[in-house]
C-alpha positions in Angstrom: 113.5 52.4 101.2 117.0 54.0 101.3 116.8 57.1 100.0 119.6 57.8 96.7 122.4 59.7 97.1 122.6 62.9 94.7 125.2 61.4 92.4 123.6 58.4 92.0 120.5 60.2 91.2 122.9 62.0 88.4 124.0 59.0 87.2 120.6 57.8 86.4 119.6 60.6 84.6 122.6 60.1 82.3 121.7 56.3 82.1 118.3 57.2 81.0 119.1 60.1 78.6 121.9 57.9 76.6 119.4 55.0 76.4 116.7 57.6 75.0 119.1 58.7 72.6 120.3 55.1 71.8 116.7 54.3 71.3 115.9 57.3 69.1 118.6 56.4 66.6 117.2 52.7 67.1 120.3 51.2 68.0 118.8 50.6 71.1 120.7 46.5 72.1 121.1 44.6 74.7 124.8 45.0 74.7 124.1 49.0 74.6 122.2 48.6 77.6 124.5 46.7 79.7 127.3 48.9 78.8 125.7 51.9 80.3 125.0 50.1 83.5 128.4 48.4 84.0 130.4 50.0 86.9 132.6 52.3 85.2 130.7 53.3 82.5 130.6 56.9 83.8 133.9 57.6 85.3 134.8 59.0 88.7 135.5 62.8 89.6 138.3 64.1 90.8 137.4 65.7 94.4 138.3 69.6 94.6 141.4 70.0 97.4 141.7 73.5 99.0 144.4 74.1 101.2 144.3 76.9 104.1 146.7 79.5 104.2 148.0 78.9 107.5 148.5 75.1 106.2 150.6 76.8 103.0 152.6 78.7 105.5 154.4 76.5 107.0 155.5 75.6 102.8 155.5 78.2 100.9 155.9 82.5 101.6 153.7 85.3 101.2 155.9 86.5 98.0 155.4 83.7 96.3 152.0 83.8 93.7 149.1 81.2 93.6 150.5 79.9 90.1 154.2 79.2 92.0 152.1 77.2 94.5 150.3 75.3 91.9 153.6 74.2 89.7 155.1 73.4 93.4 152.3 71.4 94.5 151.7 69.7 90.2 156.1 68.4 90.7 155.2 67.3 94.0 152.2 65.0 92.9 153.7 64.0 90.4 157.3 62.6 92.0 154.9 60.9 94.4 153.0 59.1 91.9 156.3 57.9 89.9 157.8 57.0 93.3 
């Protein structure tokens, strides 16, 4: 038997504590029950990014603070995605 990964693992422990609570307000359906199992019930996480600093070097200077970066980085995204 393949062995689950850990997020799937957390996803069923979500599954099963909604249900309970579904249950325990007895409104506990068949509809409720496929709705917490369709794919996208839960939604995805976004994935942490960390840059190194020799990467950021070649961008940005030693002057400029952590929160420049960021606002640098948030404009960047952004034009990307409405490109």
């Amino acid at each position: 038997m393949k062995a689950s990964s850990p997020a799937a693992k957390r996803k069923s422990i979500k599954q099963s504590y909604l249900l309970r609570e579904e249950s325990e307000k007895g409104e506990l359906t068949k509809a409720a029950i496929k709705r917490v199992f369709e794919p996208g019930f839960f939604p995805n996480k976004v994935k942490p990014v960390k840059f190194s600093g020799q990467f950021l070097s070649e961008f940005f200077n030693e002057q400029q603070s952590v929160e420049e970066i960021e606002g640098v980085v948030v404009e960047a995204l952004r034009a990307y995605k409405n490109k």
